[in-house]
C-alpha positions in Angstrom: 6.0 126.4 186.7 5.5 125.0 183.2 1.8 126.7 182.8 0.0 125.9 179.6 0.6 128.5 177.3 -0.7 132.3 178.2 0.1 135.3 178.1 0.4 138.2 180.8 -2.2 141.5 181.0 1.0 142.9 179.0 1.0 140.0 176.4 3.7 138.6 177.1 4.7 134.4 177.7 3.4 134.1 181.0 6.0 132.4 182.9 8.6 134.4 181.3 6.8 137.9 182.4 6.0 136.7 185.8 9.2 134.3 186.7 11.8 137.5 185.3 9.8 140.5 184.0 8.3 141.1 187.4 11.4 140.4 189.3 13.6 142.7 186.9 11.2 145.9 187.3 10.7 145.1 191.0 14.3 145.1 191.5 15.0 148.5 189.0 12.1 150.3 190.7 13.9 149.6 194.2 17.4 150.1 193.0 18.0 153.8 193.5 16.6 153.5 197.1 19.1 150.8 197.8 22.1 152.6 196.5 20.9 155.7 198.3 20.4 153.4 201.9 23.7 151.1 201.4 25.3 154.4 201.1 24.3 156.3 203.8 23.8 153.2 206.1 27.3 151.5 205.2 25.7 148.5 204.7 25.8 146.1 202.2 22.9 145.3 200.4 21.9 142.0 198.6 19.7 141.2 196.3 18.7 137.4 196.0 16.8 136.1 192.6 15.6 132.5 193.3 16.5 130.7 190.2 16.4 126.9 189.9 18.5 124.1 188.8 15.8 124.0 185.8 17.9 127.0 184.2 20.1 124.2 182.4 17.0 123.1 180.5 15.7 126.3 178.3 15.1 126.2 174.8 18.4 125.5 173.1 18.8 128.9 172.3 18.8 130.0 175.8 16.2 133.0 175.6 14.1 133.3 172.6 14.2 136.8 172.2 12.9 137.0 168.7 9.9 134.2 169.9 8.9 135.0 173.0 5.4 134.4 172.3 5.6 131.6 170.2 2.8 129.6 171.1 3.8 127.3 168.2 6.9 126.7 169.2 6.5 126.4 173.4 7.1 124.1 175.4 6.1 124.7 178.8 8.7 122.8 180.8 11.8 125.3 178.3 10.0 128.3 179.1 10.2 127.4 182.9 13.7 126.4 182.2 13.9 130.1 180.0 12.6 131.8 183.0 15.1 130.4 185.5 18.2 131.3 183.1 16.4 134.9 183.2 16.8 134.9 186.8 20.7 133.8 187.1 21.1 135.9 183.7 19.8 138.8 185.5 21.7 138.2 188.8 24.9 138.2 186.8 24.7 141.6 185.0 23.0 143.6 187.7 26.6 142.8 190.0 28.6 143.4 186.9 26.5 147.0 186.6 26.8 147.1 190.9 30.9 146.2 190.6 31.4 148.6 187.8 29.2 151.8 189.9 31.3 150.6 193.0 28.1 150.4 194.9 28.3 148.3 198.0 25.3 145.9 197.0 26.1 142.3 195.6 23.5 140.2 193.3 23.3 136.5 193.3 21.3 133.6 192.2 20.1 130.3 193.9 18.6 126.6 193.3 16.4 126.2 196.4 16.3 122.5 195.9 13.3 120.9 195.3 10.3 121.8 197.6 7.0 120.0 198.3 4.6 122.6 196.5 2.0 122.9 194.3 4.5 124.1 191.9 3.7 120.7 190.1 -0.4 121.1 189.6 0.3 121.8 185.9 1.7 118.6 185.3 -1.0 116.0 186.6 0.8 112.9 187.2 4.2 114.5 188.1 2.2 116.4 190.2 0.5 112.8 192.0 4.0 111.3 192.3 5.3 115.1 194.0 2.1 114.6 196.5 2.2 110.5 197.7 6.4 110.1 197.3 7.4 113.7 197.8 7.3 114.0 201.2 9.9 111.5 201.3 12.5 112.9 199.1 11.1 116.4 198.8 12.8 119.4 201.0 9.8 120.8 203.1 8.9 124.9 202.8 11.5 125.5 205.7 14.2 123.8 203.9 14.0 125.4 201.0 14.5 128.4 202.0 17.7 127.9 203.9 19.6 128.7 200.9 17.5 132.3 200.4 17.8 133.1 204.2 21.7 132.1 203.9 22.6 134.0 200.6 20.9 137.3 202.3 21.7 136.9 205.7 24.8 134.6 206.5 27.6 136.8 207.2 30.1 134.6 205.4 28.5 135.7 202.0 29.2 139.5 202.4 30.8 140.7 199.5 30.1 137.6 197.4 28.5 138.4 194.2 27.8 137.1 190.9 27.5 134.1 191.8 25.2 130.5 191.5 24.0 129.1 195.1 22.4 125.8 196.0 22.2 124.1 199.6 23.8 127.3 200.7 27.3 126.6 198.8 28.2 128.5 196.0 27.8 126.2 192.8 28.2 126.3 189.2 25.5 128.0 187.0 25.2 126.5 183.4 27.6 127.4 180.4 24.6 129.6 178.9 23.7 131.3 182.8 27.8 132.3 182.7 27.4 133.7 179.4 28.0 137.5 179.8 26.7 138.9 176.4 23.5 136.6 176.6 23.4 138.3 180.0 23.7 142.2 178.6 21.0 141.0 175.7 18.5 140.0 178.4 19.5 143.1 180.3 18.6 145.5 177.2 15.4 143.3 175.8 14.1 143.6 179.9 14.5 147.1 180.1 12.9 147.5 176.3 9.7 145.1 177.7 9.5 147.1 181.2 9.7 150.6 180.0 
């Protein structure tokens, strides 16, 4: 969360490749084997990409697709925020894809809230304030993930996808994380960085 600027092994922004890039290939290299298990198991699957409220604060474009490296232009608090609408972006158009095949899997996106981590150690005196006051306004590890557990697990979420969770309600992802076509670009710049 808001690195300096660096690049991956595969030279690409770092918090972009690792925060999305990972996640995307992760989830296509399982995909097939999902289909194949929800099918046979008649079982829902779900896949869960933890976003963050910080996907309302990207670069104003949304995703610089043609700057992705731009080490002139970075600023390491919008590429966090780049990174997060990559994950709700993501979410949106693999259960559009998931709808359209009929497959019985759903794909959402969450805001865990925030969590007393060391997410903060980039950013020295947010990350002092996070430390001393944080454990008094901060959700703790288990917390946090009540919203992942619930969006996977809960029963009362089977079938729901598509959509934006935080504090285990459904919620309302930013104008740009509803925008379908930004969501199809990602889709087809992703696959064209992962292949």
């Amino acid at each position: 969360m808001a690195t300096p600027f660096m690049l991956s092994k595969d030279n690409i922004e770092l918090q972009f490749a690792t925060n999305h890039l990972g996640h995307f290939l992760l989830t296509n290299l399982l995909l097939e084997t999902m289909k194949k298990t929800s099918k046979q198991s008649e079982k829902e699957g779900r896949i869960v990409n933890v976003s963050s409220m910080a996907h309302r604060f990207p670069y104003s474009e949304g995703i610089r697709f043609d700057k992705i490296n731009d080490k002139l232009g970075y600023s390491s608090i919008a590429a966090y925020g780049q990174s997060k609408l990559a994950n709700v972006l993501h979410a949106n158009e693999l259960s559009r894809r998931l709808k359209e095949e009929n497959v019985n899997i759903t794909a959402n996106s969450l805001h865990p809230g925030a969590i007393l981590t060391n997410l903060f150690r980039f950013s020295g005196i947010i990350d002092g304030l996070a430390k001393s006051v944080g454990r008094l306004v901060l959700k703790n590890v288990q917390q946090g993930a009540a919203t992942t557990c619930y969006v996977a697990l809960n029963p009362q979420v089977k079938g729901v996808t598509g959509e934006y969770f935080e504090d285990s309600n459904i919620s309302k992802a930013s104008t740009m994380g509803r925008d379908n076509d930004l969501a199809k670009k990602l889709w087809d710049f992703s696959l064209n960085l992962t292949n």
